[in-house]
C-alpha positions in Angstrom: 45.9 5.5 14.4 48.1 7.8 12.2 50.7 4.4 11.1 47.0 2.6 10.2 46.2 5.3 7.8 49.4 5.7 6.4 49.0 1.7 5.7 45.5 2.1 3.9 46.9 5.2 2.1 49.7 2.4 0.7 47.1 -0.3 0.1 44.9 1.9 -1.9 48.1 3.1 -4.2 49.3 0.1 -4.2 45.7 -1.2 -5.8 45.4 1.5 -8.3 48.9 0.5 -9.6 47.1 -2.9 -10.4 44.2 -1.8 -12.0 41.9 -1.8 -9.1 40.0 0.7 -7.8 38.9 1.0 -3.9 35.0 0.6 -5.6 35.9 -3.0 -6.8 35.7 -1.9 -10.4 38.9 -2.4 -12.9 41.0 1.0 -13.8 41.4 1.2 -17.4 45.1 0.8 -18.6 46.1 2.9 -22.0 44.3 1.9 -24.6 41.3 1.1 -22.8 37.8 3.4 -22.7 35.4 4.0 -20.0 32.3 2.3 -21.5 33.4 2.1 -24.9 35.1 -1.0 -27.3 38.6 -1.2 -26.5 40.2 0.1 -28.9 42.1 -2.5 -30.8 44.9 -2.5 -33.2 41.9 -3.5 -36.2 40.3 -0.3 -35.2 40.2 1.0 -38.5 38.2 4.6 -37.3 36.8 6.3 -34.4 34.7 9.5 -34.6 33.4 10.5 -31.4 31.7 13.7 -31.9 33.2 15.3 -29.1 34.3 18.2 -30.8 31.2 20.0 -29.9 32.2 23.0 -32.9 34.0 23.4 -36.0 33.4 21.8 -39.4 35.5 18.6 -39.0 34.7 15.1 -37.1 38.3 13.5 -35.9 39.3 10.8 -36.4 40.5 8.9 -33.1 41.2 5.8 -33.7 44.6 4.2 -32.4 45.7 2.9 -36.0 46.5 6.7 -36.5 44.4 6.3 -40.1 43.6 10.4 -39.6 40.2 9.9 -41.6 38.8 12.7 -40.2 35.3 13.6 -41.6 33.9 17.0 -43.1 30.4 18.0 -41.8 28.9 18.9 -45.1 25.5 21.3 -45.1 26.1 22.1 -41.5 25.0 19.3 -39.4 24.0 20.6 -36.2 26.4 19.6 -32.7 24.1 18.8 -29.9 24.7 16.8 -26.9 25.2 13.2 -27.4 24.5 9.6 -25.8 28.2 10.1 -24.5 29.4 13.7 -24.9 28.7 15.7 -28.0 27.5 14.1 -31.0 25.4 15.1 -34.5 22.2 16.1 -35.4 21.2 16.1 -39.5 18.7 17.0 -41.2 16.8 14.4 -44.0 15.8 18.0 -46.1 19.1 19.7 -45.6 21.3 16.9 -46.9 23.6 17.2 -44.2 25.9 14.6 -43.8 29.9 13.8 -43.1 32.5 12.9 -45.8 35.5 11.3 -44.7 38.1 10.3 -47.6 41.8 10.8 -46.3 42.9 7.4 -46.4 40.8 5.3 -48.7 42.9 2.6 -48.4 42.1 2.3 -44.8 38.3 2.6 -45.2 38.4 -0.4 -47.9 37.5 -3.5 -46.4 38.6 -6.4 -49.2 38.2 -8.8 -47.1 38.2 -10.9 -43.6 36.0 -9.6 -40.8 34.1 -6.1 -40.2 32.3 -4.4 -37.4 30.1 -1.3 -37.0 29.1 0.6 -34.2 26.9 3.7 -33.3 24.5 5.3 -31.4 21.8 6.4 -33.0 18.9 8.4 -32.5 16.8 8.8 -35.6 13.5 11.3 -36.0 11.7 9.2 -38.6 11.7 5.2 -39.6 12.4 6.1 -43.3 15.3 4.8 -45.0 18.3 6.5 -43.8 21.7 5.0 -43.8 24.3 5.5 -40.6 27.4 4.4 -41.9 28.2 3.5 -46.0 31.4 3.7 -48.7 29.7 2.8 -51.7 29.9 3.9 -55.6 28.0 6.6 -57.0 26.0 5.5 -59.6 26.9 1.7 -59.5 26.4 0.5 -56.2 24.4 1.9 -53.2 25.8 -0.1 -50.9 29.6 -0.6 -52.3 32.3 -1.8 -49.4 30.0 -1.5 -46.8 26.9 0.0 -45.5 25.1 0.0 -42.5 21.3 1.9 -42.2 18.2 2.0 -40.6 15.2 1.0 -42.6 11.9 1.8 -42.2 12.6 0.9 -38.4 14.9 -2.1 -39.4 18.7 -2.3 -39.7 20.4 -3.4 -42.9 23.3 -4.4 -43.7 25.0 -5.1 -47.1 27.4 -4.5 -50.0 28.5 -5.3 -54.1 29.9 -8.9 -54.4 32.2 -9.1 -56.9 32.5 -9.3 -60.0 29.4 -7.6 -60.9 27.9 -4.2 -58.8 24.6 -6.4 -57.8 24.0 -5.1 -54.1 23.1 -8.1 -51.8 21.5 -7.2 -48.1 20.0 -8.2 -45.5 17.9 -6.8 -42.9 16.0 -8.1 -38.8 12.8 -9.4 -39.1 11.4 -6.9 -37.1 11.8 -3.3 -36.9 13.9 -2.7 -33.5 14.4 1.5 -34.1 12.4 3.5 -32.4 12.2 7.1 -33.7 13.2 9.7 -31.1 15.0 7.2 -28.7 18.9 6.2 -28.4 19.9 3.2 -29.7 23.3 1.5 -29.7 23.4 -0.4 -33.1 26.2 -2.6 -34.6 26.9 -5.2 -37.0 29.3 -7.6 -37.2 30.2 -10.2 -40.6 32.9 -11.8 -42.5 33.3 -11.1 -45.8 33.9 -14.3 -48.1 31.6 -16.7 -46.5 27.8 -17.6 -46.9 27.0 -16.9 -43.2 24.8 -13.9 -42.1 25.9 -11.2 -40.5 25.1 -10.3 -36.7 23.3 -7.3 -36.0 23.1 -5.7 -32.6 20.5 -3.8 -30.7 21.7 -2.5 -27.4 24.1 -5.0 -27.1 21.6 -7.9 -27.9 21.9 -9.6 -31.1 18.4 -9.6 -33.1 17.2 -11.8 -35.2 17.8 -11.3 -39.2 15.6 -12.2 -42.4 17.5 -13.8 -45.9 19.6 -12.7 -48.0 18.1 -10.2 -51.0 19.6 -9.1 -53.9 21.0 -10.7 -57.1 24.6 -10.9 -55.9 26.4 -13.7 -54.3 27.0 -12.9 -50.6 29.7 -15.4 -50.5 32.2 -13.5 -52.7 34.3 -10.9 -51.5 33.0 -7.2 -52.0 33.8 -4.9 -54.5 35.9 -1.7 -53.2 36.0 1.8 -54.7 38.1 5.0 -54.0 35.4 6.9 -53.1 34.7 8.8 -49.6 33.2 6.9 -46.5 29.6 9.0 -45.7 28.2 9.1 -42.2 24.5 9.8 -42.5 24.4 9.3 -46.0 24.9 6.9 -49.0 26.5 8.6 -52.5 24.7 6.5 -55.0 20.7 6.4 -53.4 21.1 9.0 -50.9 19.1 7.8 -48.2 20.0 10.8 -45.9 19.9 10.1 -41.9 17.5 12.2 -39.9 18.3 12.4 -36.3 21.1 12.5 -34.1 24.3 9.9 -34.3 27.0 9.3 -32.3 30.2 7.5 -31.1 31.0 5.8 -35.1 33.5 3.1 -34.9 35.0 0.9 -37.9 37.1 -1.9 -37.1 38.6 -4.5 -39.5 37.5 -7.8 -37.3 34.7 -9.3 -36.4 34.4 -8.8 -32.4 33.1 -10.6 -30.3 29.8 -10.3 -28.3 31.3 -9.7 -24.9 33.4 -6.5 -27.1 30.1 -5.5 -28.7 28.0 -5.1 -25.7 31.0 -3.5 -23.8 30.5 -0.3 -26.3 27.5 0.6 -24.0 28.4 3.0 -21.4 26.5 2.3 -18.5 27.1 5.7 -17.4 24.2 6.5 -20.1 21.9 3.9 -20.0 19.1 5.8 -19.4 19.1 6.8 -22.9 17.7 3.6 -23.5 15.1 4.1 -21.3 13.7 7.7 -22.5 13.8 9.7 -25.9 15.0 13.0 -24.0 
C-alpha cells in the first residue's frame, strides 16, 4: 500500500510539472491569470484595483509601462467583481488620472482592445475608459463609455478633431448589476468595432459623426481618465473594475476568457 502511494504522490507531481492539475483543469504558467486575459506582450496597461487603500491605482501590466493612475476627488475602494475595485461618484467628480507614459497610452495605429467590469448606478452618459483632448475632442485616441444604457465607442480621425462613434442597438447596461464590457477595433479601416457584453459580442448601430472612421486617429499628450472624459466630462457613477488596454485586437476566445468564472454570479445579481 505505502509503494502505491508513493507512486500516486509521483504521478500527481509529475502532472503539476505539466500544467495539469489532479481536477482536470490546466495550471497557469507565468504569465498567465486565473480568469483573466493573458496577459500579452501588447498589453499596453492593467489596473486591477486590488489595492484596496491609498490614492494610487497600479499599473500591472507585463510591458512594465508603470502608468499608474491617481484617484482624484477620492473615489471610494469597495469590493470588486474580482477583489477590490472603485466606486465614484457622478456629483463628486471622482475619477483616475493616469499620465506617466503618454507614449504608451497613444494608440496611432493598428489594433485596440478594452476591457472592464462595470457596475454603473445610473444609465446616463458616463464614460469607463477615454484619452481625449480638452476642449477639441471628447473622444481623442480612444474612448470607451456607457450611454444611456448603451456602450460607445469612438475617437478624432485625423486631420480634423470631428469625433466619429458608434454605439449597440440596444441598451445592454443594467444599472446596479456587474457587467464585463470590452471592445475590440482596428484603427485605419472602415470596419466597425466589436463590442462585448459578458463575453458575447452585441450587435452595433452606424457610424455617427462628421469624421472619417477610416483614417487613423488623432493622439494628444494628455492623461488617460478612468471614469471620466477631459473635454465633456461625462463622469462614471458606479463601481469599475479590472481595466485593461492592449494594443491588439484579441480574439473572441481571449475576450471571453477575461471572465472569471469564479465570479459569475455577479452576472446573475446586483449585490
Amino acid at each position: 500500500m505505502n509503494r502505491i502511494l508513493k507512486i500516486l504522490g509521483l504521478l500527481i507531481i509529475f502532472s503539476l510539472f505539466l500544467g495539469i492539475n489532479p481536477g482536470g483543469a490546466a495550471t497557469p504558467y507565468a504569465g498567465e491569470e486565473i480568469g483573466s486575459v493573458i496577459i500579452a506582450n501588447d498589453e499596453v496597461s492593467y489596473w486591477s484595483f486590488d489595492e484596496g487603500t491609498g490614492i494610487t491605482a497600479a499599473d500591472t501590466a507585463a510591458a512594465g509601462n508603470n502608468n499608474h493612475g491617481t484617484l482624484i476627488n477620492s473615489p471610494q475602494w469597495v469590493p470588486g467583481a474580482t477583489s477590490n475595485a472603485l466606486e465614484f461618484s457622478t456629483n463628486s467628480m471622482q475619477h483616475v488620472q493616469a499620465f506617466n507614459n503618454s507614449n504608451s497610452l497613444s494608440i496611432p495605429s493598428g489594433g485596440i482592445s478594452i476591457s472592464a467590469w462595470i457596475k454603473p448606478d445610473n444609465s446616463s452618459e458616463m464614460a469607463i475608459l477615454a484619452k481625449d483632448k480638452q476642449g477639441i475632442s471628447a473622444r481623442g485616441n480612444y474612448f470607451f463609455g456607457a450611454m444611456g444604457g448603451h456602450l460607445e465607442f469612438g475617437f478624432s480621425p485625423q486631420p480634423t478633431g470631428s469625433d466619429v462613434w458608434i454605439s449597440t442597438v440596444d441598451p445592454v447596461i443594467t444599472p446596479n448589476k456587474w457587467s464585463y464590457v470590452a471592445v475590440t477595433f482596428n484603427f485605419g479601416t472602415a470596419e466597425k468595432p466589436i463590442i462585448y457584453v459578458d463575453g458575447r459580442p452585441v450587435a452595433v448601430g452606424l457610424w455617427q459623426g462628421s469624421g472619417d472612421q477610416a483614417n487613423l486617429p488623432n493622439t494628444y499628450p494628455d492623461p488617460l481618465y478612468i471614469g471620466r472624459s477631459s473635454d465633456s466630462g461625462w463622469f462614471f457613477g458606479g463601481t469599475i473594475d479590472e481595466v485593461k488596454l492592449y494594443a491588439k485586437v484579441l480574439t473572441p476566445e481571449e475576450i471571453s476568457s477575461g471572465i472569471n468564472f469564479n465570479y459569475l454570479p455577479f452576472l446573475a445579481n446586483s449585490n
